[in-house]
Legacy VTK file of the C-alpha trace (Angstrom):
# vtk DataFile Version 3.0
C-alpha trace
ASCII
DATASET POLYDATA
POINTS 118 float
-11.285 9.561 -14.858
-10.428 6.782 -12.759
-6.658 6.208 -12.132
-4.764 2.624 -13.122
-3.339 0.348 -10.257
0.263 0.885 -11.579
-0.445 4.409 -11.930
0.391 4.683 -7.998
2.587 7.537 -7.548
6.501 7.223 -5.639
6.057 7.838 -2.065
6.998 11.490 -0.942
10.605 11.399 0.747
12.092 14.438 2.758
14.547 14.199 0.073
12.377 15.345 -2.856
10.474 17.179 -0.308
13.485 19.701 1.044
14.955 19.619 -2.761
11.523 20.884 -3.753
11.056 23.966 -1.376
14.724 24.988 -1.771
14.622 24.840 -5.634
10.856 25.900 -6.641
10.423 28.448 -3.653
14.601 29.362 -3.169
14.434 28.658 0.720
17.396 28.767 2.972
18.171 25.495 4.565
16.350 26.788 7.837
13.248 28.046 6.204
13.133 24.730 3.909
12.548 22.685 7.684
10.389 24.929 8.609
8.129 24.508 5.519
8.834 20.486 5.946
7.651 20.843 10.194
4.535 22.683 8.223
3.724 20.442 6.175
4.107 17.312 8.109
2.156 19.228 10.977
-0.549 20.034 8.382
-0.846 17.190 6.915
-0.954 14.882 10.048
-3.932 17.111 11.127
-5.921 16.602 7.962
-5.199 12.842 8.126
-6.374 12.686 11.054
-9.695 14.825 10.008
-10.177 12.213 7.201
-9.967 9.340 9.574
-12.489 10.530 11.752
-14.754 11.513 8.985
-14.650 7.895 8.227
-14.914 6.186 11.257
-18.231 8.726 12.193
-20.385 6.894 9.162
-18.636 8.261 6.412
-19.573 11.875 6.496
-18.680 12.955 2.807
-18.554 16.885 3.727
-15.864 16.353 5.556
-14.153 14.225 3.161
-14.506 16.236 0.266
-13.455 20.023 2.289
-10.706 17.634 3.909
-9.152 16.178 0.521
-9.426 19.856 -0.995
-6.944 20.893 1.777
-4.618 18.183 0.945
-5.044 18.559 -2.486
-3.518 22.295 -2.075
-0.986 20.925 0.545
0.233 18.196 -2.031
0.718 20.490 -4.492
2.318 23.238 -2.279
4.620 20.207 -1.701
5.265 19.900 -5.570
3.556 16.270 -5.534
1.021 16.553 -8.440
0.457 12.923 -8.348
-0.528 12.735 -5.127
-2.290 15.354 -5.459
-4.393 13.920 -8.342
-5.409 11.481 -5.581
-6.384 13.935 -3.113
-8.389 15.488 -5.773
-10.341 11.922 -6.405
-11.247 12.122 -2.931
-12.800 15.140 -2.769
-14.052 15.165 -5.944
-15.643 11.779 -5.738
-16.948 12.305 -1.698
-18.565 15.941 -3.111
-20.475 13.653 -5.995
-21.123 11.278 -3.284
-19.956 8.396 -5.214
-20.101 4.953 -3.160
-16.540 4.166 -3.266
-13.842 2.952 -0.908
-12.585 6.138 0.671
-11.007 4.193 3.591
-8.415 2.554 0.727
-7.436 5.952 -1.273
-7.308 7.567 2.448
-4.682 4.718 3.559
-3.321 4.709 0.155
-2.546 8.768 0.525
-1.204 8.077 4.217
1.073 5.450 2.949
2.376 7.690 0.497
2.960 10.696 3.190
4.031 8.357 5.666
7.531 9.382 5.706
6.609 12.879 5.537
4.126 12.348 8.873
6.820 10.928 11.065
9.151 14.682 10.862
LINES 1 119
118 0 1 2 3 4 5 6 7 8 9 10 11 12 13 14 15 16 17 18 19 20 21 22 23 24 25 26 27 28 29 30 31 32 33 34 35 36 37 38 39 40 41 42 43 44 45 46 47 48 49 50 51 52 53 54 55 56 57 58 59 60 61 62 63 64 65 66 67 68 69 70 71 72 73 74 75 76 77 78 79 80 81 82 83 84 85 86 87 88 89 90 91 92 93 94 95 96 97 98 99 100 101 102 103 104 105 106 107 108 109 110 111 112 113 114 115 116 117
């Protein structure tokens, strides 16, 4: 099912990120950073994995184990949306549909951004 332009999900803030572990998961205020250093850590790493997957002629085995990853990190992070998106990407690169990967990658980055610079 493909998704509709304004269908774009909020960008992730630290705000709704550090609300969600301390309310879903009961953190204390030092474990909730901890899980948002995590995160950002882990997701900067499997960015950075997808980017190189595309700039090495698109190799959709990486894209598709890649996007699975995020797909569990984005919904660790209690961000279904974005984790619908992730799960287009690795859905779509396991298929090996001819799509734009490069735009949903940048469009998922875009969305994280906030979270990547922690």
């Amino acid at each position: 099912m493909k998704r509709e332009k304004e269908d774009k999900p909020a960008k992730v803030t630290l705000e709704r990120l550090r609300h969600h572990f301390k309310s879903v998961y009961r953190l204390a205020d030092d474990q909730v950073e901890t899980m948002v250093l995590s995160s950002a850590r882990s997701l900067n790493i499997s960015l950075a994995s997808l980017f190189e997957a595309l700039d090495n002629d698109i190799d959709l085995s990486e894209i598709s184990r890649v996007g699975h990853s995020i797909k569990g990190l984005l919904l660790n992070m209690g961000e279904q949306q974005w984790a619908e998106l992730a799960r287009e990407l690795e859905t779509s690169a396991a298929s090996g549909l001819d799509i734009n990967y490069r735009k949903l990658v940048d469009e998922i980055n875009k969305g994280v951004e906030d979270i990547l610079k922690v």
